[in-house]
Every structure is written in C-alpha cells, then in structure tokens.
N, C-alpha and C positions, 0 to 999 in steps of 0.2 A: 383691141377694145379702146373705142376712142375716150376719152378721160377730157377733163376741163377742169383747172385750178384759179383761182385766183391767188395768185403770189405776193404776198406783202413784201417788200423790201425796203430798203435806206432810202430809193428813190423813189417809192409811192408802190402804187397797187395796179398790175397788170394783167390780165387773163391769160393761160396758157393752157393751149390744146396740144394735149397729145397721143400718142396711139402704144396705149402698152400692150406689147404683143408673147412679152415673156414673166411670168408671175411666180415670184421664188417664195417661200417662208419658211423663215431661217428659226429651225426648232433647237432648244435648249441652247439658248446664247446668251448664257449667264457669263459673265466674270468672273463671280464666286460660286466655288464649286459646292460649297455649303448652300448657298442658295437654290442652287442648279435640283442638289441634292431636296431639297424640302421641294421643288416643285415635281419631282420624281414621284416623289409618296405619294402629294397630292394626286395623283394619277395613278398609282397604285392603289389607291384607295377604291378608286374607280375600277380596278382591275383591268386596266391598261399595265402593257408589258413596257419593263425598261428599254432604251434606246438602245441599238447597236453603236453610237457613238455619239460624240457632239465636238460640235454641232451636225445637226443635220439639215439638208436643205431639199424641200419638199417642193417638185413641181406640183402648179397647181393651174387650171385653164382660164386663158385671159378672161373668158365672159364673164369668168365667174366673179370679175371686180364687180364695184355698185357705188353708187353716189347717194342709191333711192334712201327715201326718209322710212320707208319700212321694208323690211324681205320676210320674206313665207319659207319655212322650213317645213321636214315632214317628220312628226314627233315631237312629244316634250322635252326631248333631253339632249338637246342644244344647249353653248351657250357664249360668249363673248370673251373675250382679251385683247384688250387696248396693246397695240404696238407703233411703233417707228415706222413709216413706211416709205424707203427712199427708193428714186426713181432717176432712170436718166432719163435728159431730152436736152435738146440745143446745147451739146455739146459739155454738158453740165450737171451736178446731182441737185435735186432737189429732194427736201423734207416733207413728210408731212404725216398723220397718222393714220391708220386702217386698224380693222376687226378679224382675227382670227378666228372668226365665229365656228365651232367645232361642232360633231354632232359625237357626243361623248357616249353615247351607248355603242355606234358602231366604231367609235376607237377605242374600246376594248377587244374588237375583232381587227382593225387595221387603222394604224395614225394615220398614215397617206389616205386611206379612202375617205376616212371622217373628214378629212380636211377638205376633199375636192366636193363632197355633200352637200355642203353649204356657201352659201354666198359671201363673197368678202364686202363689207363697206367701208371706203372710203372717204374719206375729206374730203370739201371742197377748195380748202384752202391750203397753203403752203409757204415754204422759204425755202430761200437758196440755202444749201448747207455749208457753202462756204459762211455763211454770216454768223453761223453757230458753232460751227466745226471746232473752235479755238475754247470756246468751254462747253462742248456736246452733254460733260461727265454731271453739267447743273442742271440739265434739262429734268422736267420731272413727267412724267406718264402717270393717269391717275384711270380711271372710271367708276362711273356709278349703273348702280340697278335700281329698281321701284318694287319694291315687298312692301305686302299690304297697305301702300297706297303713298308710302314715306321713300324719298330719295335715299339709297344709301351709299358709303363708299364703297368700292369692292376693289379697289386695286389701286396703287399709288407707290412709286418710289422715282429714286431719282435713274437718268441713264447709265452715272456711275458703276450700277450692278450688272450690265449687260454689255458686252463685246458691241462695240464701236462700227459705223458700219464701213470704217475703208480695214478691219478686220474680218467680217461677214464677207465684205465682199471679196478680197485676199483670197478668203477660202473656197468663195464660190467658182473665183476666175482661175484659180492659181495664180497669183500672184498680181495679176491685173488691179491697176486704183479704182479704176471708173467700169461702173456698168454698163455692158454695151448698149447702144440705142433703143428704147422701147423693153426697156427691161427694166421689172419693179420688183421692188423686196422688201416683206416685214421681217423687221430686228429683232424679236425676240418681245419675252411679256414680262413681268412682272406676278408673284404670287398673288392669289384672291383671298381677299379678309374673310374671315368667317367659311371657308374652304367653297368647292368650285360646285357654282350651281345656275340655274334659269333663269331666267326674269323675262319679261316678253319688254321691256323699256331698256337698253343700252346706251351709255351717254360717258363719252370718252373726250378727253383732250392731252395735247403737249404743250406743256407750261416753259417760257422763257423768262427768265427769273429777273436776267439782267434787262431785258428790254421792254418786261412788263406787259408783255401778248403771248394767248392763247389761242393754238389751231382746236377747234372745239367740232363734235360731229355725233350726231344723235342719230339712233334709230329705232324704230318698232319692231318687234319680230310677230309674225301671226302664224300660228301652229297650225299645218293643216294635220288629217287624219292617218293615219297610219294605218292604212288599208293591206290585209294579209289575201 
C-alpha cells in the first residue's frame, strides 16, 4: 500500500513515499497493568472475551490503510482509537498516528476479524522517532467525537502509560530494534472518556510538548446498511 507523509523535522519538511506492505496492531500495550485492566472491562462491557495474552499483535491487510478524509463501514457500531503508528522506511523508524477503527459488534465474536473489517486511517504527517525517542514517555495521544453537534474529548493521555515502540517491536521481532522494511505498527490506545462508543466525526492527534507540534488527522465515517 503505497502511503505518502509529509515529515516535519529539525531540517524543514519533506515528503516521503512509501510502500507498507506489512500492517501489525499491537493489542493491550499498556505499561500499567491496572490500566491494561480497565480497558479489559471496557470491552467486557461490550461482551468481548479477555485476551489470551498481552500484548498481542494482530495481522491486518495492507489496503486496509487510508489517508481518506472519510471511510464507509458496514453498521452503527463501529468506532475509533487514536494510536501511535511507527513505520520503517529508508532505513529508519518513523512516527506518526492512525485509527484502530474497530467494528465492535463483531469483536464480541472475534477481535482479529473486527479489526481486519474496518479501514485504518492514517496521517498525513510525520517525524523521525529518533527526534522524540529521548522523551517518547511526554508524548500525549488525545481524540475527539461530535455528539449532538459539540466536539468532545474522548481519549487523552500521555505515552508514558503504554509499552514504548522498540518494546512492541522487541516483541514482535524477537528481539529485533527496527522494523523490517515496509512494515507499519500501531502502539496501543489509550482508555475512552465517558466509555466506548460511535460518533460518525473522529479527530485524533500526537502532541509534542517540548517542540510545541501536533500530527493531527480527521475523518468522516458514513454508515452503510447492514443488509442480512
């Protein structure tokens, strides 16, 4: 899937194309087990089954990336999770954030399939993770939803609560630093305010505190019909 970034770094801004052709997402990769634990329930609530372990890491098929400003699901009961999304290319990892957009009715029958259901969205922008990698733990992850017509929060913490991604990756590779070429991975979420639900407006970013920029990435979701 060929991909397009614009990369902000210390030397200005440069476009990079590249081709991700293997797509990981890296489930329950919390730091604190307590928190791991409240997003469990959260999902138990939903009557989704606990994990066989954690973390776990979920293939999911390249196309199913996206840049678009809106994607089409099938059913209401979809819905978003702002993540980390690092990527190799030119020999190097880069940052940036995606949507774990899920379809949560059928991940109470199977997490892997909710997850390959739906479309991921992507960023258009980026950083090298070398330039953050030295304080990763200040980074903050937030998003918003649109109920009855008012922005709201729906997620927000810093990356401190979540497993670091040359640990994600550690576990995905054995032992490996860097992801192989054309291989992209979300890092894990953060819990939802007010618990986990729809909104047809998603609007995510990663906040860098010390350099005072945000990767920011919006999108529509349009419901189609759920034809039996």
């Amino acid at each position: 899937m060929l991909i397009s970034f614009q990369v902000e770094t210390e030397q200005g801004s440069r476009q990079l194309d590249t081709d991700i052709h293997t797509l990981i997402v890296a489930g329950w990769a919390g730091r604190d087990h307590a928190a791991i634990e409240h997003h469990i329930e959260e999902l138990a609530a939903l009557g989704i089954s606990r994990p066989s372990a954690v973390p776990l890491y979920y293939r999911i098929a390249s196309n199913q990336l996206t840049q678009a400003p809106q994607v089409q699901v099938v059913g209401p009961d979809s819905s978003g999770e702002v993540e980390t999304f690092v990527f190799a290319a030119e020999g190097e990892l880069y940052v940036s954030i995606a949507s774990d957009h899920t379809d949560r009715k059928l991940e109470a029958h199977s997490v892997a399939l909710s997850k390959q259901a739906c479309v991921k969205p992507v960023a258009t922008g980026a950083w090298r993770l070398t330039e953050v990698a030295e304080y990763w733990d200040e980074l903050v992850i937030r998003s918003y939803i649109e109920e009855s017509g008012a922005q709201l929060l729906y997620q927000e913490g810093p990356l401190a609560s979540l497993r670091t991604p040359q640990d994600l990756i550690a576990g995905y590779t054995h032992g490996a630093a860097l992801l192989p070429a054309g291989c992209g991975m979300t890092c894990g979420t953060v819990a939802a305010i007010g618990g986990i639900r729809s909104a047809q407006s998603f609007t995510m970013e990663l906040f860098d505190p010390r350099r005072q920029r945000t990767l920011r990435h919006h999108y529509e979701v349009e419901v189609l019909p759920e034809v039996a």
